[in-house]
N, C-alpha and C positions, 0 to 999 in steps of 0.2 A: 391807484384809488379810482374807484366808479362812480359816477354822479349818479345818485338816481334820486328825481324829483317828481312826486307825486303832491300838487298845488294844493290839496287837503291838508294833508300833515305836514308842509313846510314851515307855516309857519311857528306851532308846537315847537317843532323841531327845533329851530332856531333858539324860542323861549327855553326849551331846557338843558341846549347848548352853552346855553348864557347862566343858568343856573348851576350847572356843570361846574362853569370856571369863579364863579363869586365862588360856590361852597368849598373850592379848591383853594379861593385866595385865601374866605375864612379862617379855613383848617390850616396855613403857613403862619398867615398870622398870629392864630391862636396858639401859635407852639412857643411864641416870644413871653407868652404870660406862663408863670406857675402853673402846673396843672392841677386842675381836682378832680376830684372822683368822679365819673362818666365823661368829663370835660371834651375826651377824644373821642369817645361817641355818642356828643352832644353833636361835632364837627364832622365825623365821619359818616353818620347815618345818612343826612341828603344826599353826601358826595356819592355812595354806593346807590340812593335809589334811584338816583339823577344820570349814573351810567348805566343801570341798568335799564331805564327810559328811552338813552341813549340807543343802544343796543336793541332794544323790541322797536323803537319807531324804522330804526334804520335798515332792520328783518323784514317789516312790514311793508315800507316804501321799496326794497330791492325786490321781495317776492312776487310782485306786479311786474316787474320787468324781468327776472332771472336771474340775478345777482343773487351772491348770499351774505356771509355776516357781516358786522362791519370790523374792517382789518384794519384800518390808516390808527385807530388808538392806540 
């Protein structure tokens, strides 16, 4: 795994790191209730756009230095 820290977008990053794993806890938790209809992607939507966030900040901050996608997910 490569650190690549660009002090612009670290902190973001971090912020949707942490959005990342609440919508992750969300969607575990939610699986304990009955489901209803879109309920899974009621749950799943942030988690997808929140990695995909994930993934462009992480393109973004590596292509300044050389690195490329992010692999450690």
């Amino acid at each position: 795994m490569s650190l690549c820290v660009d002090e612009d977008l670290a902190f973001f990053s971090v912020l949707v790191t942490y959005y990342f794993f609440i919508s992750l806890l969300f969607l575990v938790t939610s699986s304990w209730i009955p489901p209803s209809r879109g309920h899974l992607l009621l749950h799943l939507g942030p988690l997808l756009i929140s990695w995909w966030l994930l993934n462009l900040l992480h393109r973004e901050q590596c292509s300044l230095v050389g690195f490329g996608r992010l692999s450690w997910i």
